[in-house]
C-alpha positions in Angstrom: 11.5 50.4 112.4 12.7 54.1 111.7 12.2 56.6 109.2 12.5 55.2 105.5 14.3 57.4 103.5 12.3 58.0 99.9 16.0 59.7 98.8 19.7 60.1 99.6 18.9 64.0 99.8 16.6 63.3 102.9 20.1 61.5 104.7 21.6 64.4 106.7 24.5 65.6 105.0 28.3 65.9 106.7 27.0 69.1 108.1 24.0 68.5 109.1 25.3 64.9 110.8 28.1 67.2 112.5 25.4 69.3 114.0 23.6 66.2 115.3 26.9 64.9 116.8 27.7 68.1 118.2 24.1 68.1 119.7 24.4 64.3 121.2 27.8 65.1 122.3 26.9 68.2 124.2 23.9 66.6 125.7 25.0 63.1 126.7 28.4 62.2 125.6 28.2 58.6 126.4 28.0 57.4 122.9 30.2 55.8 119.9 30.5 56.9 116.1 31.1 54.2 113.1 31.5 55.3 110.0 30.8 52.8 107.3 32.2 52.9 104.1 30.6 50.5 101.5 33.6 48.9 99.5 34.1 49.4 95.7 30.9 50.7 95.3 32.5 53.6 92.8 32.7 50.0 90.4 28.7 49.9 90.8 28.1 53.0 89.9 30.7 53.1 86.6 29.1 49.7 85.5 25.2 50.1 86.5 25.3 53.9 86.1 25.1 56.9 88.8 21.0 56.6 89.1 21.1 52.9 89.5 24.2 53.5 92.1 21.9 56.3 93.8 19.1 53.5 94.4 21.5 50.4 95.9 22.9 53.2 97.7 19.8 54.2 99.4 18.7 50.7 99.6 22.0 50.1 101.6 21.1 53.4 103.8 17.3 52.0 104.8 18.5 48.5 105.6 21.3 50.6 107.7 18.3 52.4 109.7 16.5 49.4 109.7 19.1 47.3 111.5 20.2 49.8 113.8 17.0 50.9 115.2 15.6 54.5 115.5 18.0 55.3 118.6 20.8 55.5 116.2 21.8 58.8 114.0 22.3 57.7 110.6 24.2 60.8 108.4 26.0 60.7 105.2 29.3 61.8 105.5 30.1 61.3 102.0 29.4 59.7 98.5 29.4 56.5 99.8 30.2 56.4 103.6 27.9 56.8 105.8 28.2 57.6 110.3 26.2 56.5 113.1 26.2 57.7 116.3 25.0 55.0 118.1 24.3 56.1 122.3 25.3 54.6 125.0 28.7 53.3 126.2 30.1 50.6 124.3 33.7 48.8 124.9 35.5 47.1 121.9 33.3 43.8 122.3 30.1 45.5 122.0 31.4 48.1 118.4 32.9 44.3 117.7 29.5 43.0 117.8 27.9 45.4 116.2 30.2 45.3 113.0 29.8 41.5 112.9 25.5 42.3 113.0 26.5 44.3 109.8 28.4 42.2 107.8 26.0 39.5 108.4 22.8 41.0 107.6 24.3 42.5 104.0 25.2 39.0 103.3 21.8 39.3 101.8 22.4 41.0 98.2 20.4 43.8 97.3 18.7 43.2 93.8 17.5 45.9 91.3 16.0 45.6 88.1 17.5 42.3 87.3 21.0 43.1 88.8 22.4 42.0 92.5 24.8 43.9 94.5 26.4 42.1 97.8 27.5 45.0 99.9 30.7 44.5 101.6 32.2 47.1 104.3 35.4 48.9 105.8 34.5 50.2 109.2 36.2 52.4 111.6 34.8 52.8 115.1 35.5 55.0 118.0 33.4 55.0 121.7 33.6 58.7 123.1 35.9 59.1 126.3 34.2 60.3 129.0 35.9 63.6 129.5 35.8 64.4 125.3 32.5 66.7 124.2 34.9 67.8 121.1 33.1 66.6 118.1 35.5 67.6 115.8 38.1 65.5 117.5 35.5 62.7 117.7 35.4 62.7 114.0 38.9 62.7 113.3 39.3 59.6 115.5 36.7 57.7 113.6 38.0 59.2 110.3 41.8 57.3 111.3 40.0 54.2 112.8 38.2 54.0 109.1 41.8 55.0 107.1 42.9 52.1 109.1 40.3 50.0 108.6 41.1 50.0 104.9 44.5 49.6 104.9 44.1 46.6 107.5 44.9 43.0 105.5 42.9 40.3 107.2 39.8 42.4 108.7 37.8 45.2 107.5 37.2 46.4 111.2 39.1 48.8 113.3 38.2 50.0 117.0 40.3 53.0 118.2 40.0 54.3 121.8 39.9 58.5 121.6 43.4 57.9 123.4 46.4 58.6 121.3 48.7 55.3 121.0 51.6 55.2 122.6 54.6 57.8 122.3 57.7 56.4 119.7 61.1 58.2 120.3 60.6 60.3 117.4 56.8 61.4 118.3 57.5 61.9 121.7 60.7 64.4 120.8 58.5 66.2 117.6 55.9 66.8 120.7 58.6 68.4 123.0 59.8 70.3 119.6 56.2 71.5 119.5 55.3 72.6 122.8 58.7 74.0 123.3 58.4 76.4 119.8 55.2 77.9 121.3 56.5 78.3 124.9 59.4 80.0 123.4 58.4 82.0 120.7 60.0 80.5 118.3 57.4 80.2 114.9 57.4 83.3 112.7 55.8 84.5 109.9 57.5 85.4 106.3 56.3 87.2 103.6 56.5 86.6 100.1 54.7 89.8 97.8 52.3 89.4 95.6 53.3 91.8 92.6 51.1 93.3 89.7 52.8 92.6 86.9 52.8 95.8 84.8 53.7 97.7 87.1 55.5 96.0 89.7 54.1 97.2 92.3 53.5 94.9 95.9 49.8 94.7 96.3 49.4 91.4 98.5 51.6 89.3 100.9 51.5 85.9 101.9 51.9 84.6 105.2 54.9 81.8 105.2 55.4 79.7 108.5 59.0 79.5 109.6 60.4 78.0 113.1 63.5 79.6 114.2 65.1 76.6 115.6 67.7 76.8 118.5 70.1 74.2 117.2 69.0 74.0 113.2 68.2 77.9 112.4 65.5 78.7 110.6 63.9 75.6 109.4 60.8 75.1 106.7 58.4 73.6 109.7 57.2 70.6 107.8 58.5 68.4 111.1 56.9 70.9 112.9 52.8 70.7 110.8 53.4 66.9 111.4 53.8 66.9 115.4 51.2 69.3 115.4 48.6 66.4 113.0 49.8 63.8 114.9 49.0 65.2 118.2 45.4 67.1 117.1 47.1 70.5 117.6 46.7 71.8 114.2 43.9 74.2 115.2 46.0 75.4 117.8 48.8 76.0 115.0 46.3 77.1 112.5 44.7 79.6 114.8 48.7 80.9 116.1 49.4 81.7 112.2 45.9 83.4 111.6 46.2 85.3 114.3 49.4 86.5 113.4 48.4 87.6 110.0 45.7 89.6 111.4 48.4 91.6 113.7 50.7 92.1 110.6 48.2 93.2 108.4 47.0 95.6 111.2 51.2 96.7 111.3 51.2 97.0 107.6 47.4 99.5 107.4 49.6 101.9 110.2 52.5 101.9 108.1 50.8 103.2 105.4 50.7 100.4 103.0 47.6 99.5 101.3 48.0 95.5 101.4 46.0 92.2 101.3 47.3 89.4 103.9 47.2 86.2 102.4 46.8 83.0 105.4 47.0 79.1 104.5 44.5 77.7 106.4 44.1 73.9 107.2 41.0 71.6 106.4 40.8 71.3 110.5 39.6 74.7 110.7 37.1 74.3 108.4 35.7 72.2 110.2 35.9 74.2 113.3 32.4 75.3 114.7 35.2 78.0 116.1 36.2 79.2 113.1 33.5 82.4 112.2 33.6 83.2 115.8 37.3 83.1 116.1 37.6 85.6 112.7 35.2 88.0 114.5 37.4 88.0 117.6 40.2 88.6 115.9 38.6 91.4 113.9 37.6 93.2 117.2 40.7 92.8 118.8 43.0 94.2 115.7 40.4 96.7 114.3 40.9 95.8 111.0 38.6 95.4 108.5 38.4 92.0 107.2 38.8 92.4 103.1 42.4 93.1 104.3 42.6 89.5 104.5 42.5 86.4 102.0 42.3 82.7 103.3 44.1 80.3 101.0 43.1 77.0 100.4 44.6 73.7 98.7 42.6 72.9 95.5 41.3 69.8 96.9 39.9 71.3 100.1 38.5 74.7 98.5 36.8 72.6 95.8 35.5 69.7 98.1 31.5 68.8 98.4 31.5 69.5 101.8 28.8 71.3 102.7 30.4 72.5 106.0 33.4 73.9 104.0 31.0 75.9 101.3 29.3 76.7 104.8 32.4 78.1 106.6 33.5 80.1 103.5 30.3 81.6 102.5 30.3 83.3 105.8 33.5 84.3 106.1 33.1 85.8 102.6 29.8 87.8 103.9 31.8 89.3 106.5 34.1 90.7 103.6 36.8 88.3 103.8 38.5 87.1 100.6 38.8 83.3 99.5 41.8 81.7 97.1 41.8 78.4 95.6 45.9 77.7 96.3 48.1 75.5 93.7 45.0 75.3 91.0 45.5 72.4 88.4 48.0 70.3 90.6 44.9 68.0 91.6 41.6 67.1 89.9 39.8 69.7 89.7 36.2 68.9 89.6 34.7 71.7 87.0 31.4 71.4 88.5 32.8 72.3 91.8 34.4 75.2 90.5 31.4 76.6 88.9 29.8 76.8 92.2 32.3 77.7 94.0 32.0 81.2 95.8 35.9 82.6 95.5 37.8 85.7 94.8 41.2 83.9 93.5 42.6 81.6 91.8 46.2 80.8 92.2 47.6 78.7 89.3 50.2 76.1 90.3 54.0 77.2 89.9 54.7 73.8 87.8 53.1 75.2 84.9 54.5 78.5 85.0 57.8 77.1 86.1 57.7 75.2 82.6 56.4 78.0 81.0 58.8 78.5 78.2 59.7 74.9 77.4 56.3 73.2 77.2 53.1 75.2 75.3 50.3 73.3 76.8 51.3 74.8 79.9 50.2 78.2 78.4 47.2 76.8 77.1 46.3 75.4 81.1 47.1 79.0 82.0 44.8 80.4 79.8 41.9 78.2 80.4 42.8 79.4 83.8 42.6 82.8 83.0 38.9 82.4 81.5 37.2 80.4 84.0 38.6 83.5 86.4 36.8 85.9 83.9 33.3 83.6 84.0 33.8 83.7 88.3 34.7 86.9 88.4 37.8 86.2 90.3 41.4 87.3 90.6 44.3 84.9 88.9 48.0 85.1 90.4 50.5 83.5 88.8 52.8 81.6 91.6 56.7 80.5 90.5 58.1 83.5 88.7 61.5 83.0 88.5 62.4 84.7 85.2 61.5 87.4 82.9 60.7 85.9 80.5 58.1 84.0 82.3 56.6 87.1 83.2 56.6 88.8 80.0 54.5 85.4 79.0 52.6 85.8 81.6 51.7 89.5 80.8 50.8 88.8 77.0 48.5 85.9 78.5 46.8 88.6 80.8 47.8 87.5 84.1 48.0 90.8 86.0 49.4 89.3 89.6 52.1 87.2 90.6 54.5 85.6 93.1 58.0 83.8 93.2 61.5 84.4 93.5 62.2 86.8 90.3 60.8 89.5 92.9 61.3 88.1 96.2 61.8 84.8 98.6 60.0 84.6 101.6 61.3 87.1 104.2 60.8 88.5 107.8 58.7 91.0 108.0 61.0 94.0 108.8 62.4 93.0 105.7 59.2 92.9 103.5 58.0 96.2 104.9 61.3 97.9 103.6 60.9 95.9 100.2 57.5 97.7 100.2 58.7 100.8 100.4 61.4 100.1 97.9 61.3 100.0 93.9 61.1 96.6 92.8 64.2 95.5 90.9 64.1 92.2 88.2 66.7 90.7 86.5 70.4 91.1 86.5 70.6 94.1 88.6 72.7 94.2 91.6 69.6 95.0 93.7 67.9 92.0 92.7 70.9 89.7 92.6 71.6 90.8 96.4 68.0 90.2 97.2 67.9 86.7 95.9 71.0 85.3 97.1 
């Protein structure tokens, strides 16, 4: 029969489930993973209310276990999908068969003080290739098999192999275009300063990918972060850049200036079991201390309820490395993820200070900004200066750090290291027209 959960806290969490996978993977590999995602159930919980939700959901969970036997791993990945590893090695009639076992079982409804709930599902199932003991790529292929799943029109099932589908024209060049840039050296990393605002001085840098091209010149490498997702080389690209801030800001602490990298790092990493251990490499192999350094993060991954991401940045954090929420108030920020959240900086979107002096709400954003920062004890850099006048506003409203074109455009790093050494010029000055053209 299985354990009977009493609670959805006693379900192992995304992290915890990783572990188990990782575990399973590393020990016997032969095995599948479906994740389950029970559809419109967000509807139950608005119209019954989140305790009643809570309760269907852990009724679904037990008749999950139930079904699937005590050989299965049953985890929540999140509020209301759940994964199973299920051992053994299965071909698409058998994960066929055992979505079919599912659907037909929750035909069922599940009743609770006078209310009924049929459970339908979206499913996305993968069977491990023999050679794969990756768990993170695992994952990933399940993740797309259930993205598929519920964009599919006619079945709520999708089987991928851990095979990549076949090469287009275009995916089969951005691959070459990939491969090649590494080979040949041809990604670089640009700097944009980070300024105090009273006293314009540089006090932070952030690292900018740019792929010197041989045909196109230097190109923004959006083509380039897609090859790199569609062929599950994002870590590989994520790990090239991070490493490469650790080497400037090694260059920068020889050259005398007292600077704080800043590195955009990608949810993949995150979930990298790699990811502490790589930062420690790198800090031995540079010498340099790690509070030199900042990882930036897009508001929805920073502030997300994984466990595994709070994990991952709780011990980078310990080891002195500095945290930023990037482009704060373009998503939906959940508050109560912000309260918890363990960060040094907050980095308010360049649409609201962009629109600084046409539209006053966006100064009233900024300073609600500015006082959850105070309550966190963090940083707040303003990103989009392109005027004066913005940053006079954003000097009356207290926001002491900033970034944007009014002091500098991304550039090479030779370049940035003179700018450093330079006095910063605003305005209408020849210095700082010459600069921004």
């Amino acid at each position: 029969m299985g354990v009977i959960h009493q609670s959805l806290a006693t379900i192992p969490n995304r992290y915890a489930f990783l572990d188990r996978i990782d575990a399973s993977v590393k020990s016997n590999n032969q095995l599948s993973l479906m994740l389950v995602d029970v559809v419109r159930f967000s509807d139950v919980s608005s119209s019954l209310g989140y305790q009643v939700g809570d309760v269907i959901l852990l009724a679904i969970a037990n008749r999950i276990r139930k079904l699937f036997g005590e050989q299965v791993l049953l985890g929540r990945i999140s509020g209301d999908i759940f994964g199973l590893v299920i051992p053994g090695r299965h071909g698409e009639k058998q994960l066929r068969y055992h979505f079919n076992h599912l659907i037909e079982h929750f035909k069922t409804p599940i009743t609770f003080d006078g209310h009924a709930f049929i459970a339908d599902f979206n499913v996305g199932s993968v069977a491990n290739s023999v050679e794969n003991k990756d768990t993170i790529k695992l994952l990933a292929r399940a993740e797309a098999a259930l993205k598929q799943a519920k964009e599919n029109k006619y079945e709520n099932l999708q089987i991928l192999s851990m095979y990549e589908k076949a090469d287009t024209g275009r995916s089969l060049a951005l691959k070459a275009d990939l491969k090649r840039a590494f080979l040949n050296d041809e990604l670089e990393i640009y700097f944009q300063p980070k300024v105090e605002l009273n006293t314009l001085k540089i006090s932070g840098a952030e690292c900018l990918l740019r792929w010197n091209h041989p045909l196109d010149g230097v190109l923004f490498p959006g083509a380039l972060i897609e090859a790199a997702e569609s062929y599950n080389m994002m870590n590989e690209l994520g790990y090239w850049t991070l490493e490469q801030a650790f080497k400037s800001a090694c260059s920068f602490k020889k050259q005398g200036l007292d600077l704080v990298v800043s590195v955009n790092m990608s949810p993949t990493q995150l979930y990298d079991f790699n990811f502490i251990p790589t930062l420690l490499k790198l800090k031995q192999k540079y010498q340099i201390p790690l509070h030199c350094l900042e990882l930036e993060l897009t508001e929805d991954v920073a502030l997300s309820n994984s466990l595994m991401v709070k994990r991952q940045l709780l011990e980078a954090r310990s080891l002195g490395m500095k945290v930023a929420v990037d482009d704060f108030g373009k998503g939906y920020s959940n508050l109560a993820y912000i309260r918890d959240m363990a960060i040094d900086t907050i980095k308010i979107d360049k649409t609201f200070v962009m629109e600084l002096e046409n539209n006053p709400v966006n100064m009233a954003i900024i300073k609600a900004t500015q006082v959850i920062g105070d309550a966190l004890n963090c940083h707040i850099v303003a990103e989009g200066i392109e005027t004066i006048g913005q940053m006079q506003m954003l000097r009356e409203a207290g926001i002491l750090c900033g970034q944007g074109f009014l002091f500098s455009k991304a550039i090479p790093e030779d370049d940035f290291v003179k700018l450093c050494h330079t006095d910063l010029a605003v305005g209408t000055s020849k210095a700082y027209m010459s600069r921004k053209a």
